[in-house]
C-alpha positions as CSV (number, residue, x, y, z in Angstrom):
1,X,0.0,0.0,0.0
2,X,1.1,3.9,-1.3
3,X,-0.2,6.6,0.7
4,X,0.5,10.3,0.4
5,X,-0.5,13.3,2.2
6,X,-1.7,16.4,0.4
7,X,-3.6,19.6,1.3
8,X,-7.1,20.1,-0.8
9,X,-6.4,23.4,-2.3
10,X,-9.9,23.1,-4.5
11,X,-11.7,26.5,-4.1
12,X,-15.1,24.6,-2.6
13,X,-13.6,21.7,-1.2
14,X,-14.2,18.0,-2.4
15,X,-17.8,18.8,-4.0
16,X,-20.5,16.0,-6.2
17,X,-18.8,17.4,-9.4
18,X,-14.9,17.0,-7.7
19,X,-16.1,13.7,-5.9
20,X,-17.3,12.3,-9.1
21,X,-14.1,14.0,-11.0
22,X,-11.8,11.9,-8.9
23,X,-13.9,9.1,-8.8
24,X,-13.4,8.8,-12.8
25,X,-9.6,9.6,-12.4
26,X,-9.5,6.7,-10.1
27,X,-11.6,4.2,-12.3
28,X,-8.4,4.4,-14.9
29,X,-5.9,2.4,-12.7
30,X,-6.4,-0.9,-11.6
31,X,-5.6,-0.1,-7.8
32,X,-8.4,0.6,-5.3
33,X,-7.8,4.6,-4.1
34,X,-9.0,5.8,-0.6
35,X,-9.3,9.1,0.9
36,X,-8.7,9.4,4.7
37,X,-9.5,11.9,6.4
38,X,-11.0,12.2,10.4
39,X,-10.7,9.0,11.3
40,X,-12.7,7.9,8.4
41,X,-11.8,6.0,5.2
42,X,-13.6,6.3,2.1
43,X,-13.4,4.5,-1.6
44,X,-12.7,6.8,-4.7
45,X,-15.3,3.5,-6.2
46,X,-18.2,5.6,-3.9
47,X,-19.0,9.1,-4.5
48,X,-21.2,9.0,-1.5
49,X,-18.6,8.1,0.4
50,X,-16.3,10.7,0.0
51,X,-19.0,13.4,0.3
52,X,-19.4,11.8,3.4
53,X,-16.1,12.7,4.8
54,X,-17.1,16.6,4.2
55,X,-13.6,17.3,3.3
56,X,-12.9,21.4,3.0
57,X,-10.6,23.5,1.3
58,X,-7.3,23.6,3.3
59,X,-7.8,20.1,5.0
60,X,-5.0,18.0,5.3
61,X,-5.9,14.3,3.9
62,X,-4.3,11.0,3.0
63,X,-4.4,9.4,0.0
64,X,-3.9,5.9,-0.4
65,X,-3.8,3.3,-2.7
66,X,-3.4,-0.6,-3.0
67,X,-2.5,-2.4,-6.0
68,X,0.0,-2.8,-9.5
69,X,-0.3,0.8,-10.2
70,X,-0.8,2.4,-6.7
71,X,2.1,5.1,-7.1
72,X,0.2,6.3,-10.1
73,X,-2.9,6.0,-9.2
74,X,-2.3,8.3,-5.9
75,X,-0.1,10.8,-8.2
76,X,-3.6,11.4,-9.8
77,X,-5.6,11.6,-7.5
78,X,-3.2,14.0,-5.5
79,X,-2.2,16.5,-8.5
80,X,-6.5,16.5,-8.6
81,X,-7.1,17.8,-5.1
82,X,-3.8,20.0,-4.5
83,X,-4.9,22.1,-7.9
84,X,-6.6,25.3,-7.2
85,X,-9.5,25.3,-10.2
86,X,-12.8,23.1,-9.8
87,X,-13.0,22.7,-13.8
């Protein structure tokens, strides 16, 4: 397993349209990708999920991944929340 801290720098935080952003990023690597964040664990596979974890501009997360690709697969996901534009 890869993990990787970064700080979400996305204007309105990890949003439906960012959640399901990520959740298509992650979908293109064949290792499973998890945010962590409060004690909590969710799947990049459930959008709920990580709207669950209410995760805010400025919040310090982990990102982790398990699997053949996992260094990738987290690259992706990081570069995703550490960029400043929602689009």
């Amino acid at each position: 397993m890869f993990q990787q801290r970064a700080t979400v720098r996305l204007p309105h935080g990890i949003h439906s349209a960012i959640a399901h952003r990520l959740h298509h990023a992650a979908s293109h690597f064949s290792s499973s990708v998890f945010l962590r964040w409060g004690g909590e664990t969710a799947s990049l596979r459930s959008i709920v999920a990580v709207l669950a974890l209410g995760i805010q501009v400025g919040t310090e997360i982990e990102i982790l991944g398990d699997g053949t690709d996992e260094v990738e697969a987290v690259g992706a996901v990081a570069a995703m929340i550490q960029s400043t534009t929602d689009a």
